[in-house]
N, C-alpha and C positions, 0 to 999 in steps of 0.2 A: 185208635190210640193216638193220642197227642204227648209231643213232651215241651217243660220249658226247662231252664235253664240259670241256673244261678255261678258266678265267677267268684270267689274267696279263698285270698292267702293258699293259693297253688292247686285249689282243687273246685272240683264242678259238681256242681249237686245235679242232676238230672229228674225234674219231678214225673213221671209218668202216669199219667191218666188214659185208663181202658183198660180192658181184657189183653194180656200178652200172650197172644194166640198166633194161627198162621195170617189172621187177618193182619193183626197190632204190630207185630213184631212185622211184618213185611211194609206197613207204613211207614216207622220211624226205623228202621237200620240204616239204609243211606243216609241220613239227616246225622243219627248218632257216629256213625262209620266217620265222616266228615268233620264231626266238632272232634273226637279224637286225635284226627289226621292233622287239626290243624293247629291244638291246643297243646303248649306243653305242659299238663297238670300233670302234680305226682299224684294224685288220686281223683276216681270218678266214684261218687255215689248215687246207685239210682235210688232214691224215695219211692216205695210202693204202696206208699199211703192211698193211693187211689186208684192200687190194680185190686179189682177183688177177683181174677182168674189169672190162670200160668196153663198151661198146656204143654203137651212136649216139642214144641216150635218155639214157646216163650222161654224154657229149658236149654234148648240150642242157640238161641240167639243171647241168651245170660254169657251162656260158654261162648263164643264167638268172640264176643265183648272181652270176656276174660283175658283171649289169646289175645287178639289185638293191644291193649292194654297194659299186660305181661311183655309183649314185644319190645313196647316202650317205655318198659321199667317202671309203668304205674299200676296201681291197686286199684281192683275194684270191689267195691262197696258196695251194702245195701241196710235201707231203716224203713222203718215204720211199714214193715209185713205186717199183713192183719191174719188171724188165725191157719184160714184156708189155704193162704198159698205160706207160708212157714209150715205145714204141717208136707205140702206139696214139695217145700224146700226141703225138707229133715230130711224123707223119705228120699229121695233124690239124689241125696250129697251133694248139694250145694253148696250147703255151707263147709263143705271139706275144701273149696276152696274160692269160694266169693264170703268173707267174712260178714258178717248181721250185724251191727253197732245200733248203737244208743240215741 
C-alpha cells in the first residue's frame, strides 16, 4: 500500500493505493500518523478508488485515523469506494462514523 497526497483550501485528500490489510495498513500508518500530526487540516479524505480490499486491520486502522483526527477537531472522510469494500463498510458501521461523500 502506497499513499500520495493532495493539500486544498484546509483539507487533504489522501489517495490510497493497495489492499488495506495487516500488511497495507502497517506500511502507511506512521507516514499518515505524521501528516496528521503535523497538518492543521479541518478535514482528511481518504480516496479508495484504488483499495479493492479492507480486512479487519484496514477496519481498525480507518477507526484509529478516526480517533486521532477527532482529537484534533477534524473529520474524516472517505470517496470513491468501489462495491466490495462499501458493502465491507455498510456491514461494519463505518459509515456510522467516517461519513462516504461524493
Amino acid at each position: 500500500m502506497k499513499a500520495e497526497y493532495s493539500f486544498e483550501n484546509g483539507e487533504i485528500t489522501v489517495f490510497l493505493h493497495g489492499d488495506l490489510d495487516e500488511y497495507g495498513a502497517g506500511k502507511i500508518k506512521d507516514e499518515i500518523d505524521q501528516t496528521i500530526s503535523s497538518h492543521p487540516a479541518r478535514a482528511f479524505v481518504f480516496d479508495m478508488k484504488d483499495v479493492a480490499f479492507v480486512d479487519s486491520t484496514g477496519l481498525g486502522f480507518l477507526l484509529g485515523r478516526y480517533k486521532k483526527l477527532r482529537a484534533k477537531r477534524a473529520e474524516l472522510l472517505v470517496k470513491n469506494v468501489n462495491p466490495q469494500v462499501d458493502k465491507v463498510f455498510k456491514t461494519s458501521g463505518v459509515y456510522s462514523f467516517v461519513p462516504k461523500i461524493d
